[in-house]
OpenMM code with the backbone's topology and positions (N, CA, C; nanometers):
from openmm import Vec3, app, unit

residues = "UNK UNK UNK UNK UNK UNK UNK UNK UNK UNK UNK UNK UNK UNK UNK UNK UNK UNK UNK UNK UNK UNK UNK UNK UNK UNK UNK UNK UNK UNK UNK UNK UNK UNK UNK UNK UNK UNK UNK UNK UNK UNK UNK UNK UNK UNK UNK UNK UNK UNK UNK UNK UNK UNK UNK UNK UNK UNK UNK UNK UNK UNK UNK UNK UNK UNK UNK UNK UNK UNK UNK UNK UNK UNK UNK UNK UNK UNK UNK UNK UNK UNK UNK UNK UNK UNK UNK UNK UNK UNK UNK UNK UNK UNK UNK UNK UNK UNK UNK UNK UNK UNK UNK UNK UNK UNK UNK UNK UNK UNK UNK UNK UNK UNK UNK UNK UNK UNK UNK UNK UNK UNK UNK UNK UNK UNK UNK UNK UNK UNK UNK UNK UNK UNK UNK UNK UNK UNK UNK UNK UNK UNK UNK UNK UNK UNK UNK UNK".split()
positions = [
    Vec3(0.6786, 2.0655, 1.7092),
    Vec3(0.5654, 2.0715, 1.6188),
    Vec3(0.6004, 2.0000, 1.4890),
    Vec3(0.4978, 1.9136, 1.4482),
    Vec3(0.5443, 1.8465, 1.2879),
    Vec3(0.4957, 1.9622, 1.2115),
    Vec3(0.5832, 1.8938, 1.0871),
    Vec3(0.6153, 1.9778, 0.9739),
    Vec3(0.5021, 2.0100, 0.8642),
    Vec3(0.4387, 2.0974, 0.8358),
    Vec3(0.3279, 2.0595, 0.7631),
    Vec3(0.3449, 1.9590, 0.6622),
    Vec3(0.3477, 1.9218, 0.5830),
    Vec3(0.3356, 1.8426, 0.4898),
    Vec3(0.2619, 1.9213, 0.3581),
    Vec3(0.3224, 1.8917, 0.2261),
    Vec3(0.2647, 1.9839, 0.0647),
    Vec3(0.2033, 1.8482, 0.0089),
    Vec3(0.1398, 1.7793, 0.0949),
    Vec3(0.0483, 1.6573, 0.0186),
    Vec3(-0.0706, 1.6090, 0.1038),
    Vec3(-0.1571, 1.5544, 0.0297),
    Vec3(-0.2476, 1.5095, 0.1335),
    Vec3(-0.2659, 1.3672, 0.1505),
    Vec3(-0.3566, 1.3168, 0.2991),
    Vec3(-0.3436, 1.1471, 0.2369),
    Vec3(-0.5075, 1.1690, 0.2964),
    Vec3(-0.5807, 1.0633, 0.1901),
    Vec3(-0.7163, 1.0729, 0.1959),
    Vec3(-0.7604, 0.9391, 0.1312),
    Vec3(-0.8945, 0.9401, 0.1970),
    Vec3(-0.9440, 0.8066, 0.1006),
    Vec3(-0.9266, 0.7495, -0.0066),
    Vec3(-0.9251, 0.6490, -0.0424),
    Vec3(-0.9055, 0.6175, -0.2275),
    Vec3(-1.0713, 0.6342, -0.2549),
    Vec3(-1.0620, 0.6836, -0.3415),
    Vec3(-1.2422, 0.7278, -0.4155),
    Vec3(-1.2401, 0.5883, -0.5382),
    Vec3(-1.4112, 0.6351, -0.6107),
    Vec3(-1.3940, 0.5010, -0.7118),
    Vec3(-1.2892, 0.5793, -0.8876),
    Vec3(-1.3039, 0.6943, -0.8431),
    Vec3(-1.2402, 0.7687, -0.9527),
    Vec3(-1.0934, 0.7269, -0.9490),
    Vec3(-1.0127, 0.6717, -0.8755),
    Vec3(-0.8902, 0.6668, -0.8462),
    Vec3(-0.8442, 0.5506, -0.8999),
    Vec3(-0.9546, 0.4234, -0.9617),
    Vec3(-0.8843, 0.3127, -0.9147),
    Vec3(-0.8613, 0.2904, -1.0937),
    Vec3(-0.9097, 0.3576, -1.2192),
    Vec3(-0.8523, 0.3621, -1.2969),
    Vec3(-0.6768, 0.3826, -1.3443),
    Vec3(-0.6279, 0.5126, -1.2495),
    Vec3(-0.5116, 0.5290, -1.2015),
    Vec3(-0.4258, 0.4645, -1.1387),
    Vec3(-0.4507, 0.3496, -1.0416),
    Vec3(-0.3908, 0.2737, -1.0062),
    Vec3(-0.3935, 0.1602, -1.0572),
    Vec3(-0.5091, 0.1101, -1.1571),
    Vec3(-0.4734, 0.0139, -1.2188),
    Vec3(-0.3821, 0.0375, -1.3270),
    Vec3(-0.3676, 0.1506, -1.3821),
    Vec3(-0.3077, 0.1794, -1.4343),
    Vec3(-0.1078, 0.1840, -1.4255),
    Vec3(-0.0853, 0.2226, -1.3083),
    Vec3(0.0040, 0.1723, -1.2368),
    Vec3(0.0460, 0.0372, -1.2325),
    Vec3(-0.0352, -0.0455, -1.2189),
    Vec3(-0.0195, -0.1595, -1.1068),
    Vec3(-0.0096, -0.2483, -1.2845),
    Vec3(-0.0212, -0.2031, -1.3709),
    Vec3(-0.0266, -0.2591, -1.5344),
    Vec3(0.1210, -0.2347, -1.5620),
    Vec3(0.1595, -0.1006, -1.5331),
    Vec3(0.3363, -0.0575, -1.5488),
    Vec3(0.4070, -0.1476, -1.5119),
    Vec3(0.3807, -0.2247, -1.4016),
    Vec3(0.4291, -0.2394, -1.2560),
    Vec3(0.4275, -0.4241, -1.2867),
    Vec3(0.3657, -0.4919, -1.3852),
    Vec3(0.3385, -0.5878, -1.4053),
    Vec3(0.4404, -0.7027, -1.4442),
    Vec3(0.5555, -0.6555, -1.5535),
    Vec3(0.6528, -0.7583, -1.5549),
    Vec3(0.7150, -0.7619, -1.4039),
    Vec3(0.7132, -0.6822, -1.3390),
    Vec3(0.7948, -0.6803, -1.2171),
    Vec3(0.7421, -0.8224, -1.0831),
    Vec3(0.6580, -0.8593, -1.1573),
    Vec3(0.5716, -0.9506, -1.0765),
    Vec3(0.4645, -0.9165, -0.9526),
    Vec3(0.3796, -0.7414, -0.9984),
    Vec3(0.2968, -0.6971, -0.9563),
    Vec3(0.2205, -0.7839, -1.0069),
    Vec3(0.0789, -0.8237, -0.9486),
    Vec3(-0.0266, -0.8729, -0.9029),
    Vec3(-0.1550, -0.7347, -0.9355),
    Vec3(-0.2304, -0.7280, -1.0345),
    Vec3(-0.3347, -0.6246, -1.0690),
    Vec3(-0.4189, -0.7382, -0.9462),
    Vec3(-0.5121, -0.6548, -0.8726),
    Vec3(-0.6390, -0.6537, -0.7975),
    Vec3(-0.7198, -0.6054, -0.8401),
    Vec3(-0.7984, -0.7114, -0.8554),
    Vec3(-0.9482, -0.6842, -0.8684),
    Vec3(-1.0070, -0.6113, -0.7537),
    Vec3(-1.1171, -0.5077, -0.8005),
    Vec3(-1.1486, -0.3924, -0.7095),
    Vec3(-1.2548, -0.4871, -0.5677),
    Vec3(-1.2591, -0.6180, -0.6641),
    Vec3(-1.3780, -0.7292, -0.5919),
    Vec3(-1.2795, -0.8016, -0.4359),
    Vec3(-1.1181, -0.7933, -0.4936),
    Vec3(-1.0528, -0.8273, -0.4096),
    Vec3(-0.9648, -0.7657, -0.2657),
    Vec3(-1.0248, -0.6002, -0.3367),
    Vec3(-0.9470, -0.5127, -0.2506),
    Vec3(-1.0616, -0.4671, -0.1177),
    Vec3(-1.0170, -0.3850, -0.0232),
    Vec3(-1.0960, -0.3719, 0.0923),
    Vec3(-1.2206, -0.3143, 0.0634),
    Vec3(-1.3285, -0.3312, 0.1291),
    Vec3(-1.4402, -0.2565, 0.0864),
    Vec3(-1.4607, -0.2215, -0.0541),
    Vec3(-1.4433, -0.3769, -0.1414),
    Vec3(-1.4208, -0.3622, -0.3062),
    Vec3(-1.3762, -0.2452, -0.3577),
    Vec3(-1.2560, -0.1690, -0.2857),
    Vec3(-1.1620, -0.0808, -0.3745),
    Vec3(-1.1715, 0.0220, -0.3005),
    Vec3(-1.2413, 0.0350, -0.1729),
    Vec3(-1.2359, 0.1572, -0.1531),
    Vec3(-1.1695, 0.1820, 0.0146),
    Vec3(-1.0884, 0.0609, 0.0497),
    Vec3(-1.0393, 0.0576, 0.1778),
    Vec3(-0.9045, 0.0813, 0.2045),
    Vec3(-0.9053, 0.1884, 0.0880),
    Vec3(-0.7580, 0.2451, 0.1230),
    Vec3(-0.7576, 0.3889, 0.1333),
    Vec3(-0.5792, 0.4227, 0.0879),
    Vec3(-0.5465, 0.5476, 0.1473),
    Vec3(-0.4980, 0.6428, -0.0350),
    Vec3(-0.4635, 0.7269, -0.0326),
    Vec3(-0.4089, 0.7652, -0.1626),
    Vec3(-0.3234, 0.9285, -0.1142),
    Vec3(-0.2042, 0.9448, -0.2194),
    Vec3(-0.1412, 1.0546, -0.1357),
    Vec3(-0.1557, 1.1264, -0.2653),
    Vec3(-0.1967, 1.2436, -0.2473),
    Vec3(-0.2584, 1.3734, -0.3394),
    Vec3(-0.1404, 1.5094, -0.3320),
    Vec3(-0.0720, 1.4971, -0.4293),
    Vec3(-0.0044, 1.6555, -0.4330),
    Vec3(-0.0133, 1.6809, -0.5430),
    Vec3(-0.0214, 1.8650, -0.5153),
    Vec3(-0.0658, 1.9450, -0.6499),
    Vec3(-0.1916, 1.8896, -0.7702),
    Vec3(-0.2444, 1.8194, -0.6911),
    Vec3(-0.4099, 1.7885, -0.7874),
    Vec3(-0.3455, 1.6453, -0.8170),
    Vec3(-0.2505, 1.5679, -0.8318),
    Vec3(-0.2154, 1.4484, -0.8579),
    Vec3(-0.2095, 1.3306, -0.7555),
    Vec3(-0.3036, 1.2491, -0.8140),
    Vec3(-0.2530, 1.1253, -0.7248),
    Vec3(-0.1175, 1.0221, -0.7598),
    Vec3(-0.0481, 1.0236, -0.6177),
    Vec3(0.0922, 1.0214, -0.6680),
    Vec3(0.1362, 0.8420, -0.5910),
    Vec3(0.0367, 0.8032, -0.5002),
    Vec3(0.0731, 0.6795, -0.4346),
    Vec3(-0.0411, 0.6156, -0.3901),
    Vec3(-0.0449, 0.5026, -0.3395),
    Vec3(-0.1498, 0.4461, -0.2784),
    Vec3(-0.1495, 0.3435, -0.2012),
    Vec3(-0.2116, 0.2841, -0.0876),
    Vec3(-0.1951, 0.1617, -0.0450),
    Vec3(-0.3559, 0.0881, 0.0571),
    Vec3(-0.3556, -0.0037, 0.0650),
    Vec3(-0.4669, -0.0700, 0.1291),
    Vec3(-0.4592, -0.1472, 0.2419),
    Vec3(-0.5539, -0.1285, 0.3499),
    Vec3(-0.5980, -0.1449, 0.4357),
    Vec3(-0.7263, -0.2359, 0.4818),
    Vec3(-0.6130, -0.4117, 0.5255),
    Vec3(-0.7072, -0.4940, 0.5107),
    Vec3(-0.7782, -0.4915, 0.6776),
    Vec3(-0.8823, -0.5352, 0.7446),
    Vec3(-0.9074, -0.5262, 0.8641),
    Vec3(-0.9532, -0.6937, 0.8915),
    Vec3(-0.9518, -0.7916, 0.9350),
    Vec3(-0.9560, -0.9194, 0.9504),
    Vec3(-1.0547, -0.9377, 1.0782),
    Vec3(-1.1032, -1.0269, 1.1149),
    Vec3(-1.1709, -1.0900, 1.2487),
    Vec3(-1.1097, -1.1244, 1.3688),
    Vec3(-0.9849, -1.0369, 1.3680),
    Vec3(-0.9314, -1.0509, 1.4629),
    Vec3(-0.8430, -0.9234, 1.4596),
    Vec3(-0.7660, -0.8802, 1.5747),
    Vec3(-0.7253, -0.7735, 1.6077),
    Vec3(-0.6047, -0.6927, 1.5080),
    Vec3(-0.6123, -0.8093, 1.4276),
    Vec3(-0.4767, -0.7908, 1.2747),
    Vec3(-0.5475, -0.6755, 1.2193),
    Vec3(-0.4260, -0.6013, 1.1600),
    Vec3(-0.4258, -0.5166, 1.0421),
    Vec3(-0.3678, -0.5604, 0.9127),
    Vec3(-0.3891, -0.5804, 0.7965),
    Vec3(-0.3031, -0.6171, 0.6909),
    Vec3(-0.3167, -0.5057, 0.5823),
    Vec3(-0.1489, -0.4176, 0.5743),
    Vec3(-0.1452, -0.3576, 0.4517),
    Vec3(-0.1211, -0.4028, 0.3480),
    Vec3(-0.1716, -0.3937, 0.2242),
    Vec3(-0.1063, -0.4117, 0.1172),
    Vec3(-0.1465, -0.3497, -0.0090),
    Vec3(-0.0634, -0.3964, -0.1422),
    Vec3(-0.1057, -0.2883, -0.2422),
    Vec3(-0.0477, -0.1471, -0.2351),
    Vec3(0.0651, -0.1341, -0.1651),
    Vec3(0.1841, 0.0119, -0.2135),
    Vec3(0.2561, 0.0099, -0.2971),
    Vec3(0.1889, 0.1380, -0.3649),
    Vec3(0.2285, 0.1573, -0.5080),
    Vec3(0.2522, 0.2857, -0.5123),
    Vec3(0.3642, 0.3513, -0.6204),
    Vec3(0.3372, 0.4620, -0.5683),
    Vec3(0.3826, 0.5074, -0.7643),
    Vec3(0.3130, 0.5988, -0.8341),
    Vec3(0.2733, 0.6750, -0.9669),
    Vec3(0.4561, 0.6462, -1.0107),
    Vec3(0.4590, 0.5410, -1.1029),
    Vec3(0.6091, 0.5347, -1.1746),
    Vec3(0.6856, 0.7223, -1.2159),
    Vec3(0.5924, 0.7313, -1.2739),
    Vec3(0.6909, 0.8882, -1.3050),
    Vec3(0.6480, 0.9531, -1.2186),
    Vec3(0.6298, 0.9530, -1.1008),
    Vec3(0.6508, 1.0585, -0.9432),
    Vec3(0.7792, 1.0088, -0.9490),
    Vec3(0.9477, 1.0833, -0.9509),
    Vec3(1.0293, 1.0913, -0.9101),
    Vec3(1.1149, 1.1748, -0.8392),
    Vec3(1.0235, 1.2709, -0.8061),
    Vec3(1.0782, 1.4048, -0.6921),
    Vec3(1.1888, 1.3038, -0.5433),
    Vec3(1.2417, 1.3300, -0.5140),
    Vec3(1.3220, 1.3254, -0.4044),
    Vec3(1.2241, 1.3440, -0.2779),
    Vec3(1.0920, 1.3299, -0.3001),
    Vec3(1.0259, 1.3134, -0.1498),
    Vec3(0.9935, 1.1878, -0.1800),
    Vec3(0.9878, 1.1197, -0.2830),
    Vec3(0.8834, 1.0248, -0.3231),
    Vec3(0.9061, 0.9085, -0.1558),
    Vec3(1.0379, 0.8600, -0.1641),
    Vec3(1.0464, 0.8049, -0.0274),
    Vec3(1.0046, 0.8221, 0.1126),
    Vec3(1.0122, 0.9362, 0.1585),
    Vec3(0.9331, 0.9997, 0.2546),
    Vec3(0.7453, 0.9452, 0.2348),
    Vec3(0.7560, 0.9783, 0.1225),
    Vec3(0.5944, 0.9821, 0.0715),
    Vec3(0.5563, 0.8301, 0.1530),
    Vec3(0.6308, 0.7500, 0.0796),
    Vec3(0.5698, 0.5906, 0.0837),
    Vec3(0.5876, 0.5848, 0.2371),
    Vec3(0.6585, 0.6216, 0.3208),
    Vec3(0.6904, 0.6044, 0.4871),
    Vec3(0.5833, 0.6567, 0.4983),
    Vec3(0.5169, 0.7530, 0.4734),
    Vec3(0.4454, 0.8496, 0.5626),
    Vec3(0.2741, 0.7870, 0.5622),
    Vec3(0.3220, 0.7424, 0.4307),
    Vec3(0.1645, 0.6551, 0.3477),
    Vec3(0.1336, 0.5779, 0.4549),
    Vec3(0.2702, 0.4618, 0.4711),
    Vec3(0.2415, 0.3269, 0.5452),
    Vec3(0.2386, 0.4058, 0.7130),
    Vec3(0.2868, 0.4732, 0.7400),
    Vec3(0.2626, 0.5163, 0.8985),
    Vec3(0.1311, 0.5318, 0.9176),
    Vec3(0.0630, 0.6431, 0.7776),
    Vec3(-0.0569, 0.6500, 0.8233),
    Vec3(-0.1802, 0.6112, 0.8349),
    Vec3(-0.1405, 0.4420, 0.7473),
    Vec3(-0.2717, 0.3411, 0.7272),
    Vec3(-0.2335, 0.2585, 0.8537),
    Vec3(-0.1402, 0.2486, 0.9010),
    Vec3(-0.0801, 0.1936, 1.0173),
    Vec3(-0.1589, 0.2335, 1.1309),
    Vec3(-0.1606, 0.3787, 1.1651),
    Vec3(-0.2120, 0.4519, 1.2476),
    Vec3(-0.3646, 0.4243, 1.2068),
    Vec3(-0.4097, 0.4129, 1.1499),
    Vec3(-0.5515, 0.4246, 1.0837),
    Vec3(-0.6012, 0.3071, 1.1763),
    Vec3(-0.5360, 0.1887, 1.1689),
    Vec3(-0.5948, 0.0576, 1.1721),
    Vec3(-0.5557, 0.0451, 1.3335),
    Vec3(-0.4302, 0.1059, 1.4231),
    Vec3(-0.4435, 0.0867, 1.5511),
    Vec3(-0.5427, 0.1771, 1.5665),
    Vec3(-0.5778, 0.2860, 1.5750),
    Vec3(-0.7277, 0.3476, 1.5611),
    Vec3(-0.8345, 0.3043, 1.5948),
    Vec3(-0.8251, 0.2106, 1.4729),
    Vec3(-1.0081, 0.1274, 1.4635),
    Vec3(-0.9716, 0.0126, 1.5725),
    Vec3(-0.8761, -0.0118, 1.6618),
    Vec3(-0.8407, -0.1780, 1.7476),
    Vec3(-0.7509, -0.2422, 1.6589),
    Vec3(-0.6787, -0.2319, 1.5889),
    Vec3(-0.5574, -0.3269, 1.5856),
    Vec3(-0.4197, -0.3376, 1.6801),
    Vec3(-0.4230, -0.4468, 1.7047),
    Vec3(-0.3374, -0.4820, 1.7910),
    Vec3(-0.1794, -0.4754, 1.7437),
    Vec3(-0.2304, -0.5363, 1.6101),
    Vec3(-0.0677, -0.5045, 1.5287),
    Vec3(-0.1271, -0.5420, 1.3668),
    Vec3(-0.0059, -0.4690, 1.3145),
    Vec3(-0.0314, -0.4484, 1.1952),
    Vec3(0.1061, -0.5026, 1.1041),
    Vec3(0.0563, -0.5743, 0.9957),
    Vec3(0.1874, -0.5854, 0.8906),
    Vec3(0.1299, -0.6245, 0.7496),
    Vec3(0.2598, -0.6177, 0.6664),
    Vec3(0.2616, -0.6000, 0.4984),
    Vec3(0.3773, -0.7103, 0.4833),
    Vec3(0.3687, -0.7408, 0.3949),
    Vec3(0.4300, -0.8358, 0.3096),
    Vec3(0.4997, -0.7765, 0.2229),
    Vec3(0.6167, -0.7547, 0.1672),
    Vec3(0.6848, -0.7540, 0.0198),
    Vec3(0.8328, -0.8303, -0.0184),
    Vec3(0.8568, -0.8189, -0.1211),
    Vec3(0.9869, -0.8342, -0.1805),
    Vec3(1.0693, -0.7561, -0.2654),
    Vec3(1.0066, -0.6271, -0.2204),
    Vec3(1.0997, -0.5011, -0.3101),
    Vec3(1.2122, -0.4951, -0.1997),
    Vec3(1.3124, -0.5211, -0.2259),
    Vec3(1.4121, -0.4751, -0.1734),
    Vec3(1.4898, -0.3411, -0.1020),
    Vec3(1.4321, -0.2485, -0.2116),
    Vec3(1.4266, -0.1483, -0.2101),
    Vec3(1.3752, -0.1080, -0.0883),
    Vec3(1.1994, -0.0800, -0.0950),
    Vec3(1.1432, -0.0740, -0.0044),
    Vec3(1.1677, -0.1277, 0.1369),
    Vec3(1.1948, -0.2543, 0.1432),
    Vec3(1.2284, -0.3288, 0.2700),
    Vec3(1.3883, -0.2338, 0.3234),
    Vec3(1.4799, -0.2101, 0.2573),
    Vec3(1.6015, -0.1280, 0.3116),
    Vec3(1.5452, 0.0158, 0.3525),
    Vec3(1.4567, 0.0882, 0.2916),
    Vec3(1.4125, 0.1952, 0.3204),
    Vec3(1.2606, 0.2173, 0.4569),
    Vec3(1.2351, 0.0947, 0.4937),
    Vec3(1.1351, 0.0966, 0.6310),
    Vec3(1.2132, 0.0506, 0.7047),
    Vec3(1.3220, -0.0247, 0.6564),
    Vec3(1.4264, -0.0849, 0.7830),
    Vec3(1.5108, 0.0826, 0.8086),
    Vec3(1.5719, 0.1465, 0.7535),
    Vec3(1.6455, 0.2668, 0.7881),
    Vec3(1.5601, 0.3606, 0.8654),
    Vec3(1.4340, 0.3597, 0.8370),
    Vec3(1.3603, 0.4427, 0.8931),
    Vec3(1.3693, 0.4126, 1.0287),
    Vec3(1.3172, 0.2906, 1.0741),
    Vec3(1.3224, 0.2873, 1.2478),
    Vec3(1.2209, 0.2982, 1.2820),
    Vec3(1.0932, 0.3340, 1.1361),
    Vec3(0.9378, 0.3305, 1.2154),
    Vec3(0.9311, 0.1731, 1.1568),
    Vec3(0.9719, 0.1174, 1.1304),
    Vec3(0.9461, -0.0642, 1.0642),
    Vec3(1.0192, -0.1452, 1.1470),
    Vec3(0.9122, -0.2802, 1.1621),
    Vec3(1.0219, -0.3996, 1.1949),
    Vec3(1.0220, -0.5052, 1.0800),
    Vec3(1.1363, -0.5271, 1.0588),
    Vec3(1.1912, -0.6167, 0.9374),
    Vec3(1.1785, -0.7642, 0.9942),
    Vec3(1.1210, -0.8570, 0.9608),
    Vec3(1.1639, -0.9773, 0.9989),
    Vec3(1.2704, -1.0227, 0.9216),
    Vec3(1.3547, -1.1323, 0.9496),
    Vec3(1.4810, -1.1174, 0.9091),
    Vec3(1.4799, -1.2262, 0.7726),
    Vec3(1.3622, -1.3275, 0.8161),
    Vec3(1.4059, -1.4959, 0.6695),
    Vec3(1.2657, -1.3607, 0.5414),
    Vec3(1.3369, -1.4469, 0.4417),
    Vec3(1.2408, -1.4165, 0.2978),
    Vec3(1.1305, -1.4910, 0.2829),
    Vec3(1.0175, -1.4219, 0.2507),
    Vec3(0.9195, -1.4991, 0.2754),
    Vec3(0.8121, -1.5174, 0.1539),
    Vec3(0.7354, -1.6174, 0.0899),
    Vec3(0.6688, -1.6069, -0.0318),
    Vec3(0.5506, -1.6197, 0.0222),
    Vec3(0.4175, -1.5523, -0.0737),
    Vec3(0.2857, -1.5840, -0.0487),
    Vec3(0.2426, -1.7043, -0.1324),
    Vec3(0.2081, -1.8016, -0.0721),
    Vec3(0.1697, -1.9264, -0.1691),
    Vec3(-0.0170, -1.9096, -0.1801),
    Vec3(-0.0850, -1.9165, -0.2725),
    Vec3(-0.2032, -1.8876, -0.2817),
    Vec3(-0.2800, -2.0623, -0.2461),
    Vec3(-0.3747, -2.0486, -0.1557),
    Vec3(-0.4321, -2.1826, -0.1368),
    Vec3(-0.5523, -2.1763, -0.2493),
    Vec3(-0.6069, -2.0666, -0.3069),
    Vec3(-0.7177, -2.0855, -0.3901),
    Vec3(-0.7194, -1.9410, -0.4675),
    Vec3(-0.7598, -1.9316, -0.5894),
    Vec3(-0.7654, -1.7597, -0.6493),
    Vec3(-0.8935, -1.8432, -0.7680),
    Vec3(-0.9867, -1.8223, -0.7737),
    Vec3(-1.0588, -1.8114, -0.8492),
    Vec3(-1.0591, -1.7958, -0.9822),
    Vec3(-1.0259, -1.7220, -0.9706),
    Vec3(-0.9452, -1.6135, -1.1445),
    Vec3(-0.8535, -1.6538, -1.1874),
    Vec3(-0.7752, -1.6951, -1.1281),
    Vec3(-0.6092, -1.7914, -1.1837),
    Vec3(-0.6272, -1.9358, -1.2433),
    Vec3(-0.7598, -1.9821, -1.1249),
    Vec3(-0.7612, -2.1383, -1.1567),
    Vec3(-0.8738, -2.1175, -1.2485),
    Vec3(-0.9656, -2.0323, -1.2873),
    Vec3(-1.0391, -2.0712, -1.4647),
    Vec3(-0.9431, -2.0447, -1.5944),
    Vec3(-0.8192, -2.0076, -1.5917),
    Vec3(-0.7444, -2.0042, -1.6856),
    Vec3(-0.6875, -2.0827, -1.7221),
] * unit.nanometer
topology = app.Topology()
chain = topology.addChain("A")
for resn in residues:
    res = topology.addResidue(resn, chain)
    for name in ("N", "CA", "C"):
        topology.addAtom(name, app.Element.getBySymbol(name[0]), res)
């Protein structure tokens, strides 16, 4: 039997996305990328968010494409959440937008990053496959970048 779990994972609402922009502003010299709510799934609302004790503590998104792909992205998880689950948290996040999207017909699913961190901690897990070269997103067009 699994373990209950002392958090929940539930839709991202429109109340949420103050909070994560908020985040994702912390998160910014690091060479986070703020999203526009215009750019995210179902304009902001095609994700997941993990809720303990009345706090939203993580989040991530769930792209669905014209073809049998899943694309996560946008895991973030509340800078001062530093409890000793926080890791668990982010596994459990990405398992369960994972699961979400074979669900709806995805055939396969993947995310992109360069946290290091993160990438050693889905590789230990054994629920991730790591591809092995480093890889960059080169943008063919952004709207918003090129009127500046």
């Amino acid at each position: 039997m699994k373990e209950k779990l002392d958090y929940d994972i539930r839709p991202v609402t429109v109340g949420d996305y103050p909070e994560l922009t908020k985040w994702w502003k912390l998160y910014e010299d690091d060479g986070i990328v703020i999203p526009k709510a215009s750019l995210l799934p179902e304009k902001g609302l095609g994700g997941f968010v993990v809720e303990k004790n009345g706090a939203v503590i993580a989040s991530a998104f769930l792209y669905f494409t014209n073809s049998a792909l899943g694309y996560v992205d946008y895991l973030i998880a509340d800078p001062s959440y530093r409890e000793d689950d926080r890791q668990s948290i982010l596994l459990e996040l990405a398992s369960h937008v994972t699961a979400v999207a074979v669900r709806a017909g995805c055939e396969a699913v993947w995310a992109m990053t360069s946290n290091k961190k993160l990438i050693n901690m889905a590789e230990k897990s054994g629920n991730f496959s790591i591809l092995p070269d480093d890889y960059r997103v080169v943008y063919t067009y952004d709207k918003y970048y090129s009127a500046n």
